[in-house]
C-alpha positions in Angstrom: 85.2 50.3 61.2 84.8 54.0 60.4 83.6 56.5 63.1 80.1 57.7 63.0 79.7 60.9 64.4 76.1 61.2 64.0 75.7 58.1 66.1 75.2 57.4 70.0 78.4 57.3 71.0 79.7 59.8 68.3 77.9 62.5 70.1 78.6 61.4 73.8 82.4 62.1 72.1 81.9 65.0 70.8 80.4 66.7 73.9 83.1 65.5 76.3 85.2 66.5 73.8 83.6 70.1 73.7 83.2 69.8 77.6 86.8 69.4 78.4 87.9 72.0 75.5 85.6 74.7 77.7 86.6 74.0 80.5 90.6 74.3 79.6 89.7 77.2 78.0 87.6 79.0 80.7 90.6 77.6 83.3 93.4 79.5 81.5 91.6 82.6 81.3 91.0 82.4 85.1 94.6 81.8 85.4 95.1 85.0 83.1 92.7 87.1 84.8 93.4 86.1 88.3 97.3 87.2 87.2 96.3 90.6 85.9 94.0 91.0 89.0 97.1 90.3 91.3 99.3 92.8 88.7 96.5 95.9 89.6 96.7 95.1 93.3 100.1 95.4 93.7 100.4 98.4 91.3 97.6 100.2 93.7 99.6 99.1 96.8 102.9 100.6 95.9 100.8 103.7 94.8 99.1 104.3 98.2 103.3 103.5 100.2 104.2 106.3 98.5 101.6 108.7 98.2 101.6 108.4 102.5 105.5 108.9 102.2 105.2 111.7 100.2 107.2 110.3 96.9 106.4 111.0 93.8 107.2 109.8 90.1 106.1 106.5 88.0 105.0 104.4 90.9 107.2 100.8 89.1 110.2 103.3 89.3 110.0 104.8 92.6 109.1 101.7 94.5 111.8 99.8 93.4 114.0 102.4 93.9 113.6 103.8 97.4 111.1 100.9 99.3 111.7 97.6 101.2 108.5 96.1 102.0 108.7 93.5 104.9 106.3 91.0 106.5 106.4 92.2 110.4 105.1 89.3 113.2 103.3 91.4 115.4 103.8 90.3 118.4 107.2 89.0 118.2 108.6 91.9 115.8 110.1 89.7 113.2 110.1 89.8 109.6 109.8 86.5 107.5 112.2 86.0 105.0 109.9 86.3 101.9 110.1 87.5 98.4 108.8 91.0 97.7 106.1 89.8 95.4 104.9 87.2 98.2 105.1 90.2 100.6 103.5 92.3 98.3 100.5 89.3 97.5 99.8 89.0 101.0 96.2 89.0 101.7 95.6 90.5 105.2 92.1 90.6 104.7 91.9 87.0 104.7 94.6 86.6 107.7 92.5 88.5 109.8 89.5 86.0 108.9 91.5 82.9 109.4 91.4 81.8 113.2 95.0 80.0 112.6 96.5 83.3 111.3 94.9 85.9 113.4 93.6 87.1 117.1 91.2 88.7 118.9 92.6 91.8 120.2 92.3 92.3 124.0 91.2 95.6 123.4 89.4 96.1 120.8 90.0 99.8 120.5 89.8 100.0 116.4 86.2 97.8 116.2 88.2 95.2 113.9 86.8 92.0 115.4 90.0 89.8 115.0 93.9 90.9 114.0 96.5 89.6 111.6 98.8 87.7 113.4 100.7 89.4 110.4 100.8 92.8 108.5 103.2 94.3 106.1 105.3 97.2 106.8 107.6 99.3 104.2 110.8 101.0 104.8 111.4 104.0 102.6 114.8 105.5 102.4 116.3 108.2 99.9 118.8 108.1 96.6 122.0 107.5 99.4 120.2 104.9 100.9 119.2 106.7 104.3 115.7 105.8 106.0 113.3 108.5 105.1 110.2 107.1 106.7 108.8 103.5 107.8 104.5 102.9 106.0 102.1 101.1 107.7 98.4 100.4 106.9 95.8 100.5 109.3 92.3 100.5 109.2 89.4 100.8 111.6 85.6 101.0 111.9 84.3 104.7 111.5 80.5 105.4 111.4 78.9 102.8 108.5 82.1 100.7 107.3 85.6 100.0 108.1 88.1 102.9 107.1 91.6 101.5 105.0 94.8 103.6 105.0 98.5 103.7 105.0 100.4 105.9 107.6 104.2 106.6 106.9 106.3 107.9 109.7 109.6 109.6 110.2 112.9 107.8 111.4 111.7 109.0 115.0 109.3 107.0 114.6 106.7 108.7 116.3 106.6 112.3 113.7 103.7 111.6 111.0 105.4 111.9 107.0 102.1 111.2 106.0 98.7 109.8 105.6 96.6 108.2 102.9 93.1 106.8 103.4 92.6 103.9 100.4 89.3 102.5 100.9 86.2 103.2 103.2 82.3 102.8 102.6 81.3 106.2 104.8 78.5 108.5 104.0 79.3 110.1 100.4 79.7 114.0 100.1 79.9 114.3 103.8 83.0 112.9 104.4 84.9 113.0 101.6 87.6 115.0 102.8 89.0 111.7 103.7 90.2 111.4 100.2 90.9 115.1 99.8 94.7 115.6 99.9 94.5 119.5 101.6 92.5 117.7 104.9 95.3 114.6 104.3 98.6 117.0 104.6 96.9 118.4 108.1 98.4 115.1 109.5 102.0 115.7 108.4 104.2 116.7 111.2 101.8 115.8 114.1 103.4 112.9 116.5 101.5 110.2 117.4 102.7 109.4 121.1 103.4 111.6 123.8 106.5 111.6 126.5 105.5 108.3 128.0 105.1 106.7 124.6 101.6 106.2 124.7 99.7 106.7 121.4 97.4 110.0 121.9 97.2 111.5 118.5 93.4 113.0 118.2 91.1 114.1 115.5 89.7 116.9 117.2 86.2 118.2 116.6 85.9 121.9 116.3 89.6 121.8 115.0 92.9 121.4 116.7 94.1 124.1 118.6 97.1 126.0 116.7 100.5 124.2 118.5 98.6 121.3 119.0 101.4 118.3 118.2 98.8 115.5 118.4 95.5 117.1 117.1 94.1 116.9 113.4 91.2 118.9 112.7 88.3 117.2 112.9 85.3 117.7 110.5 82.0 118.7 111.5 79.0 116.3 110.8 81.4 113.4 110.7 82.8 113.3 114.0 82.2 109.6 114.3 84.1 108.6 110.8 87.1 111.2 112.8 86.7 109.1 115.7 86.8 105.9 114.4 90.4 106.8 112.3 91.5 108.2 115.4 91.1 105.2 117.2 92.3 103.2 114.1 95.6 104.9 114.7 96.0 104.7 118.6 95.2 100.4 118.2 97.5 100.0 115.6 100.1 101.6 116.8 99.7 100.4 120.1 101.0 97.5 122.1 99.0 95.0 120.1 99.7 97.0 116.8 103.1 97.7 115.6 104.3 98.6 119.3 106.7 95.6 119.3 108.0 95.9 115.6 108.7 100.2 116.6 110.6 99.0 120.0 113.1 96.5 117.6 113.6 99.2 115.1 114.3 101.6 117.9 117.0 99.2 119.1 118.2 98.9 115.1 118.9 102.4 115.4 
């Protein structure tokens, strides 16, 4: 009996037919897209590492060359023994979210609601292999939306390399000197904690005074946004920050 397509069942057929070929097809370009969206993260990660420790070059290149990113336990100090590309496809983000893999911080210093039980860290060393500086993101709540950014410090481990903001929803024009590298090298060289190891690196309003080891000028009308990365900083690296993870690579050393 020959197949009618122009009958009942011929076109039931012919749309689950059609149905399934759409939805294969729509299902491998989400796999395709989702890939390339993954591809673009990690290609702006690495850039942001080492724009904060001061590296340039093609971003592929340098990465591979001179960083080791690790996945730090923060209250334990451990690093899991993961790939580089799980590492670097770690979504922090949704860590923070999930009440399995996150906290809620005691003190609540950077306004982040809940912390990653988790975070990644990157070790940066030169072309003989020596540690140059150790990046770390943080983020924080400044006036209107939470403020991203990577800090990279020295081998003292207290001595700023540098600082990159990487995301942040503040007022535009007025503080926009959070992107602009000139305000971003004021943070190079200025230490984070003082002789008792207590994190008191400030964003100063009115500007820092000139030998001031901890102060980065602050910028007028957007002293809360200051404030806010200030505070970012002093959580995060405090004892419910990377505190813990610092202390073991103290003891490495």
């Amino acid at each position: 009996m020959a197949f009618n397509k122009d009958s009942v069942l011929g076109t039931m057929t012919f749309s689950v037919v059609l149905c399934l070929l759409c939805s294969f097809m729509i299902t491998g370009t989400v796999e395709v897209l989702k890939e390339r969206k993954l591809v673009k993260k990690r290609s702006e990660l690495k850039r942001y590492v080492l724009v904060a420790a001061n590296i340039q070059g093609d971003v592929e290149e340098m990465f591979d060359k001179h960083v080791t990113p690790m996945l730090v336990n923060l209250d334990s100090g451990e690093t899991a023994d993961l790939s580089e590309k799980e590492i670097l496809d770690f979504d922090d983000r949704m860590a923070a979210i999930n009440p399995d893999t996150s906290v809620k911080p005691k003190k609540d210093l950077a306004r982040i609601k809940r912390r990653a039980n988790q975070a990644r860290v990157f070790k940066v060393v030169d072309d003989n292999g020596q540690l140059t500086s150790v990046v770390m993101p943080i983020h924080g709540k400044g006036l209107w939306s939470v403020v991203y950014g990577f800090v990279a410090i020295q081998p003292d481990l207290n001595t700023i390399e540098g600082m990159v903001v990487s995301e942040h929803g503040e007022t535009p024009g007025l503080t926009d000197f959070l992107k602009d590298p000139q305000w971003l090298k004021g943070w190079h060289d200025k230490q984070i904690f003082d002789d008792s190891g207590k994190p008191v690196l400030a964003v100063v309003k009115g500007g820092a005074k000139a030998g001031d080891s901890h102060g980065v000028d602050g910028v007028s009308g957007a002293t809360k946004t200051g404030r806010g990365l200030q505070k970012a900083v002093r959580f995060w690296f405090g004892p419910e920050g990377y505190q813990t993870f610092l202390n073991t690579l103290h003891k490495e050393a």
